[in-house]
C-alpha positions in Angstrom: 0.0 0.0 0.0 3.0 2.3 0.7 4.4 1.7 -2.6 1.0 2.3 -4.4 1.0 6.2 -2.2 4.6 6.8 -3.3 4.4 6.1 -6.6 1.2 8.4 -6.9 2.8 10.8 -5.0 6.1 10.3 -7.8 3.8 10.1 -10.7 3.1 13.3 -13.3 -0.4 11.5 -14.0 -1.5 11.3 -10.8 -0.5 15.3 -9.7 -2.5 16.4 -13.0 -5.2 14.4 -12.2 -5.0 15.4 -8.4 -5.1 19.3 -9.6 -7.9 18.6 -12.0 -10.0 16.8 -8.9 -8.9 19.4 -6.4 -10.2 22.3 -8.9 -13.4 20.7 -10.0 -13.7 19.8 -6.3 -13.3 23.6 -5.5 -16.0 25.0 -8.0 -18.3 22.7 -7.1 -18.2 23.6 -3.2 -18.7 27.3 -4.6 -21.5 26.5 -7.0 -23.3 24.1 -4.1 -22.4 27.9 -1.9 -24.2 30.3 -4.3 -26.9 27.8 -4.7 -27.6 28.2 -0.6 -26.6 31.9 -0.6 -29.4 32.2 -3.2 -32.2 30.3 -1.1 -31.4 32.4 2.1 -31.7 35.3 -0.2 -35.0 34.4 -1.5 -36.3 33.6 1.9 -35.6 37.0 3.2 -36.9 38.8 0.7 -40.2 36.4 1.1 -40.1 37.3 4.9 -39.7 41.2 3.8 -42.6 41.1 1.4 -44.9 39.6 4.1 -44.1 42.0 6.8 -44.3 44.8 4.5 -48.1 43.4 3.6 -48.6 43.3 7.0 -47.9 46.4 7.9 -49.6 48.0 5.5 -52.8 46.2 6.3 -52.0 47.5 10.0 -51.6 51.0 8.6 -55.0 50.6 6.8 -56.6 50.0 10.1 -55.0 52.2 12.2 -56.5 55.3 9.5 -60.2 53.4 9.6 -60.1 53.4 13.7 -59.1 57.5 13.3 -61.6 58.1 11.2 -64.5 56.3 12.9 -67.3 58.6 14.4 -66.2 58.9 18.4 -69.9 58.7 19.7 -73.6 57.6 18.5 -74.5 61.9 17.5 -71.6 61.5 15.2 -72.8 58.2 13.8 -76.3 59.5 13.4 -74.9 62.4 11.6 -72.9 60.5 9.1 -75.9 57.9 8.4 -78.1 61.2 7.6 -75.3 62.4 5.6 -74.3 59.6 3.6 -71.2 60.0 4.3 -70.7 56.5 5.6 
């Protein structure tokens, strides 16, 4: 087994094919890394649209409770109005 190391470690073949399998190794751990940088990415901008929906939906309520009518006169009014 020692002899088969050394004369890997000896041979031209075997340090071109090392290089070739340590480089293809290399740009595939960086492809699999964009591939999960991409998917985080995606799920934050996911999490951002939904609290942005949210908070608009919150805005909208918050400018309906400022604008409701504060006691049953101002009701009245509005229904006589039609301003409801």
């Amino acid at each position: 087994m020692g002899a088969l190391f050394a004369w890997l470690a000896s041979s031209r073949f075997a340090l071109v094919v090392g290089k070739w399998a340590a480089t293809a190794l290399t740009i595939s751990l960086f492809l699999l890394s964009l591939r999960r940088s991409g998917e985080r990415a995606g799920r934050l901008t996911e999490r951002l649209e939904n609290q942005e929906k949210a908070n608009e939906i919150q805005h909208k309520m918050l400018q309906a409770t400022a604008r409701r009518p504060r006691n049953r006169d101002e009701l009245v009014e509005r229904l006589r109005d039609d301003k409801f």
